[in-house]
Each structure stands twice: as structure tokens, then as C-alpha cells.
MDAnalysis code that builds the backbone (N, CA, C; Angstrom):
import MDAnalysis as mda
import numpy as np

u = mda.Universe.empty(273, n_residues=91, atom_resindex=np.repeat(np.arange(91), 3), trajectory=True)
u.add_TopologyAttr("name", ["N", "CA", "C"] * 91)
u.add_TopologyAttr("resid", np.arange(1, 92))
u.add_TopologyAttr("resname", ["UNK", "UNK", "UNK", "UNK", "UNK", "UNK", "UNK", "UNK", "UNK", "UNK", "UNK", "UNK", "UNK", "UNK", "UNK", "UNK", "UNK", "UNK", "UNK", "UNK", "UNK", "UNK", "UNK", "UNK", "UNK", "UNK", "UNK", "UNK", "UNK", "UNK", "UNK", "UNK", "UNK", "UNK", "UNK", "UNK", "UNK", "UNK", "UNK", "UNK", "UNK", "UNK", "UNK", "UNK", "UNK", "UNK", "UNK", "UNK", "UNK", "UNK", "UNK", "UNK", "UNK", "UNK", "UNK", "UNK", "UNK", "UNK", "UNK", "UNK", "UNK", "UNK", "UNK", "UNK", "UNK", "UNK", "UNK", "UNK", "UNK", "UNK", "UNK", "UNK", "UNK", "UNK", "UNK", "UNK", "UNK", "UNK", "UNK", "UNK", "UNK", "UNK", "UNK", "UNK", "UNK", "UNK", "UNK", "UNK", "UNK", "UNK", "UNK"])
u.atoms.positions = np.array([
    [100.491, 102.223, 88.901],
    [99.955, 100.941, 89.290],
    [98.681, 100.606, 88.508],
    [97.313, 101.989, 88.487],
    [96.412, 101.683, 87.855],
    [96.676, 102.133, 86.275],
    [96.357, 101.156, 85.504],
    [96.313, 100.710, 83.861],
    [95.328, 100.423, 83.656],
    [94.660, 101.145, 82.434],
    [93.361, 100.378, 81.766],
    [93.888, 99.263, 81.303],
    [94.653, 98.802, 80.428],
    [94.932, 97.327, 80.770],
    [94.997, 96.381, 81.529],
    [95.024, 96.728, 82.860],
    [95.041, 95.935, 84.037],
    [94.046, 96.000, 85.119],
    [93.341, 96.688, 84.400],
    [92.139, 96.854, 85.465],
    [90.746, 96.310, 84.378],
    [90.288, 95.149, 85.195],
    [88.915, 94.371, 84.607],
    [87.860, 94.645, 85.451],
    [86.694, 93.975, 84.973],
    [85.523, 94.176, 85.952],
    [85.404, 92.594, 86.005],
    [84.454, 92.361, 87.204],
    [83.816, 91.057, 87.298],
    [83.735, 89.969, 86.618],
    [82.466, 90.968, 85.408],
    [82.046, 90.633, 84.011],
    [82.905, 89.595, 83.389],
    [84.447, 90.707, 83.269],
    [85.002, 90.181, 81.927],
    [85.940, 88.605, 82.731],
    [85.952, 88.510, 84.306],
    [86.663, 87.532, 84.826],
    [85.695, 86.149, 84.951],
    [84.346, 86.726, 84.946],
    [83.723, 85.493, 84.605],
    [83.507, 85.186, 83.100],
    [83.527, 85.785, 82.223],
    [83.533, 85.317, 80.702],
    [84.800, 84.856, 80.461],
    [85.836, 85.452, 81.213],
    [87.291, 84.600, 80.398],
    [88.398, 84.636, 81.229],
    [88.062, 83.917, 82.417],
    [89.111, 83.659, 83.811],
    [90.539, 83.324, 82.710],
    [90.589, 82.641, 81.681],
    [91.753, 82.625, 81.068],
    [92.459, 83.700, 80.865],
    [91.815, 84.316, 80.406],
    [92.474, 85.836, 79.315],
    [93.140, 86.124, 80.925],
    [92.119, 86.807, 81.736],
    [92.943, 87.259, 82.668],
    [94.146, 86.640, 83.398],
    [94.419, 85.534, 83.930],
    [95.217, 85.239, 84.538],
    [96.646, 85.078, 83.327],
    [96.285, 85.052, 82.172],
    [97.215, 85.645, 81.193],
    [97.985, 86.468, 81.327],
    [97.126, 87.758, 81.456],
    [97.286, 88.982, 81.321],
    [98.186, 89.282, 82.533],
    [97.726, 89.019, 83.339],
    [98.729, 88.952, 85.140],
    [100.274, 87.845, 84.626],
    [100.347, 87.455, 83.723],
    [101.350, 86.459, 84.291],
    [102.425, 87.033, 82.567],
    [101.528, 87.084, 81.758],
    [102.589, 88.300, 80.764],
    [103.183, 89.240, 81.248],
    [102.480, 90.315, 81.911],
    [102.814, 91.601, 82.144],
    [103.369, 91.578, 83.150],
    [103.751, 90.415, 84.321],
    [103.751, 90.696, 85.749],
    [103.229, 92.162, 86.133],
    [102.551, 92.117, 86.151],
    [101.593, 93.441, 86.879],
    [100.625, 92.961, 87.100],
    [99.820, 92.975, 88.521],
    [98.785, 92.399, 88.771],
    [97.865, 93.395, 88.014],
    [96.703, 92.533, 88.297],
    [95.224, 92.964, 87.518],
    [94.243, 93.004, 88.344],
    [93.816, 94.124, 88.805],
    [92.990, 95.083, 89.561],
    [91.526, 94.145, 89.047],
    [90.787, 93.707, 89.616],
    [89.097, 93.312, 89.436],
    [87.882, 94.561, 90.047],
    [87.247, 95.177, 89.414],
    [86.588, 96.045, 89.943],
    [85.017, 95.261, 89.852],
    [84.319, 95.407, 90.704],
    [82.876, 95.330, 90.893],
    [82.198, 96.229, 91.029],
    [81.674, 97.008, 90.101],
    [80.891, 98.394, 89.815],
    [81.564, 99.727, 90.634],
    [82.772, 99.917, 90.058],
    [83.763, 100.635, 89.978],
    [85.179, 100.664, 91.121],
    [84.563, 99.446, 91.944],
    [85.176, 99.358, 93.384],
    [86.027, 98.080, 92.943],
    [87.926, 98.535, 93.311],
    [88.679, 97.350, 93.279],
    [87.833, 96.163, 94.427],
    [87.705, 95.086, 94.106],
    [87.377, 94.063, 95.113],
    [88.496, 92.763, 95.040],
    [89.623, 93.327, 94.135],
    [90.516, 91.473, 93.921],
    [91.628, 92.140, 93.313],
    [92.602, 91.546, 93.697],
    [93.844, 90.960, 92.511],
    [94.639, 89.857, 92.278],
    [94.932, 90.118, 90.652],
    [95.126, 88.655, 89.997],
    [96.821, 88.923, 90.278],
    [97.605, 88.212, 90.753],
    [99.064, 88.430, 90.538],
    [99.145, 86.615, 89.851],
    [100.550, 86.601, 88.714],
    [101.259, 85.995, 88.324],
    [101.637, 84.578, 89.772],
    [102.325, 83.617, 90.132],
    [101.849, 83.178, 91.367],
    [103.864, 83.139, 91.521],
    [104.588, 83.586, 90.144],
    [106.193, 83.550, 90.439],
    [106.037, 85.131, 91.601],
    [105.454, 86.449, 91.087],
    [105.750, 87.500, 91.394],
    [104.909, 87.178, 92.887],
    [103.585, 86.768, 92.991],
    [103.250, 86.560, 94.451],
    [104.278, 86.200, 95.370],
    [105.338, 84.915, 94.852],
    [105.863, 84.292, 95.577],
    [107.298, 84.834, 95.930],
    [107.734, 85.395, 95.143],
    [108.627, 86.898, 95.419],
    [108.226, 87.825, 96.234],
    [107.137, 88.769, 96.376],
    [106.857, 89.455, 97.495],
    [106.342, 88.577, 98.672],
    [105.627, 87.461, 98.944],
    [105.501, 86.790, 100.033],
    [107.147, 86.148, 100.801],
    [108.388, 86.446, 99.508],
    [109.771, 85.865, 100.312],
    [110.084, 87.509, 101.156],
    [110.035, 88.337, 100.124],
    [110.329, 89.871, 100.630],
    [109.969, 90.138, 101.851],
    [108.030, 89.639, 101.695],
    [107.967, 89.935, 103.175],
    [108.271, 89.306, 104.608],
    [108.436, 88.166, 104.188],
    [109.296, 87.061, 105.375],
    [110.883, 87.674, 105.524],
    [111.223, 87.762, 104.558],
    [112.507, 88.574, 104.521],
    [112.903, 89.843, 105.924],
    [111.854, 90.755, 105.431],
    [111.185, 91.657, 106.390],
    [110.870, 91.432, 107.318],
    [109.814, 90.642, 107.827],
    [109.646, 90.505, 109.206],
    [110.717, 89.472, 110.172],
    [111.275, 88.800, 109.229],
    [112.670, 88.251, 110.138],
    [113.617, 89.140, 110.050],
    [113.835, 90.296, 109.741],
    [114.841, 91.200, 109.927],
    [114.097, 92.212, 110.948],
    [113.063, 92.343, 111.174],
    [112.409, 93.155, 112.727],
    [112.750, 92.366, 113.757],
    [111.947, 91.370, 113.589],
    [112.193, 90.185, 114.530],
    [113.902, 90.396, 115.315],
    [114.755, 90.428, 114.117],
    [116.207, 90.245, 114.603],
    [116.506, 91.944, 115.112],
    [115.619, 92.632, 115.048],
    [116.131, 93.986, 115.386],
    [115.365, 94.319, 116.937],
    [114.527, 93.304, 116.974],
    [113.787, 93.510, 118.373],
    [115.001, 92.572, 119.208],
    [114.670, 91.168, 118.653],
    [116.093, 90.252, 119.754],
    [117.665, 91.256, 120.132],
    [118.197, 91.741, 119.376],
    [119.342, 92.613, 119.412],
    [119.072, 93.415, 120.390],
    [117.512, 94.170, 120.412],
    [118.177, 95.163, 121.702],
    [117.406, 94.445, 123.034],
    [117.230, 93.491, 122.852],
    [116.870, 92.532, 124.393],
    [118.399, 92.460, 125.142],
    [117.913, 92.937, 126.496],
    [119.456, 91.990, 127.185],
    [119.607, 90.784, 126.981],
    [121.108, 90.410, 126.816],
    [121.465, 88.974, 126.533],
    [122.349, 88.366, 127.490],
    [122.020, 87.280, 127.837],
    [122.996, 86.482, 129.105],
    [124.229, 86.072, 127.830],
    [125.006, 85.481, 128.275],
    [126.374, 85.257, 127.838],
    [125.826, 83.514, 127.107],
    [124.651, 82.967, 128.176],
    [124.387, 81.774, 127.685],
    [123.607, 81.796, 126.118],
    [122.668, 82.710, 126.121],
    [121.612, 82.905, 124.835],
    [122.043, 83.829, 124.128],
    [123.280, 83.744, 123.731],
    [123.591, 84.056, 122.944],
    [125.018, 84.001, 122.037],
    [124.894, 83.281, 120.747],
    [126.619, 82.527, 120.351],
    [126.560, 83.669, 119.140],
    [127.765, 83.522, 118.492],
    [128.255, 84.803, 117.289],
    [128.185, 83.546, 116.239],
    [128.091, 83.588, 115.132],
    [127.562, 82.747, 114.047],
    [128.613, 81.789, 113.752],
    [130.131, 82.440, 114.090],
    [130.693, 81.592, 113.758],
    [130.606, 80.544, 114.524],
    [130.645, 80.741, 116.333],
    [130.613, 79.346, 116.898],
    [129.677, 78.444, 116.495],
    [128.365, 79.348, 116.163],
    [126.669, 78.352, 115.839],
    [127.480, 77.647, 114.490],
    [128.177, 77.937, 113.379],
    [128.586, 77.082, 112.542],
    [129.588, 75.865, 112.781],
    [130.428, 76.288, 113.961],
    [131.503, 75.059, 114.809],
    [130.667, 74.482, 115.051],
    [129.674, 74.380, 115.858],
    [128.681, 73.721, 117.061],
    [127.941, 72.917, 115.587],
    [127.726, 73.411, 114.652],
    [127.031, 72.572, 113.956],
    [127.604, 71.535, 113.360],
    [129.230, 71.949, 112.721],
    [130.182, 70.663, 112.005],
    [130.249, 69.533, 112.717],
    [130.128, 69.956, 114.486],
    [130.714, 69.091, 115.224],
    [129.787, 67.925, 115.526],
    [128.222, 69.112, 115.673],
    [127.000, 67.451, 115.964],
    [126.825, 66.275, 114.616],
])
């Protein structure tokens, strides 16, 4: 993950916010910002952000559906996908 290529300091993000967000969006590999030796930031590309922000929605609606599953279910709250797709042609 850590690359001297991908790891900047402060410094070099205030002299050339360009270069860097470059550098994040060539390499897709984010770019580590250190402030006197301590990561404090990262630069990600905003395609690859937006790929792991689907992943993780992805994810937490598949818990979500693993918590509803083991809830008891009345016969009313709850249809099998195919009817929810009838029920939908029909409205």
C-alpha cells in the first residue's frame, strides 16, 4: 500500500495540488499525505473512490438483508421476488 511514490508531505501538496491529484488518478493508488511523518490525508482518483463507496453500500445492504432474513416473518411482510416483480407489471 505504502510507496515512496505515493506517499507526499504537506509541503509538496501545497506547492503542486496538481501534480498530486495526477498522481492519484494515473496510478489509481491513492496518495498517502504525511505531516511531519504522520499520514494525515488521502488523495484517491474520485472513479476508484466511487467504486469502493458502491462496494461499501453493496456491503452494508447485504448485512442489512442478512439481519431481515433471520427476523420472524408474518406471511404478510414478506413476498418472494417474483411476486414483487408481478405486483409491479401490474401497478
Amino acid at each position: 500500500m505504502f510507496n515512496s511514490q505515493n506517499i507526499k508531505s504537506l509541503t509538496d501538496l501545497r506547492l503542486d495540488p496538481a501534480k498530486i491529484t495526477k498522481l492519484a488518478s494515473v496510478s489509481d493508488n491513492p496518495v498517502y499525505i504525511l505531516n511531519r511523518g504522520k499520514p494525515v490525508s488521502v488523495i484517491l482518483d474520485v472513479k476508484v473512490y466511487e467504486e469502493l463507496i458502491e462496494k461499501l453500500n453493496d456491503s452494508l445492504d447485504a448485512l442489512e438483508m442478512k439481519k431481515f432474513e433471520k427476523k420472524p416473518k408474518k406471511i404478510k411482510d414478506w413476498i418472494s421476488h417474483d411476486k414483487l416483480v408481478k405486483k409491479l407489471k401490474l401497478s
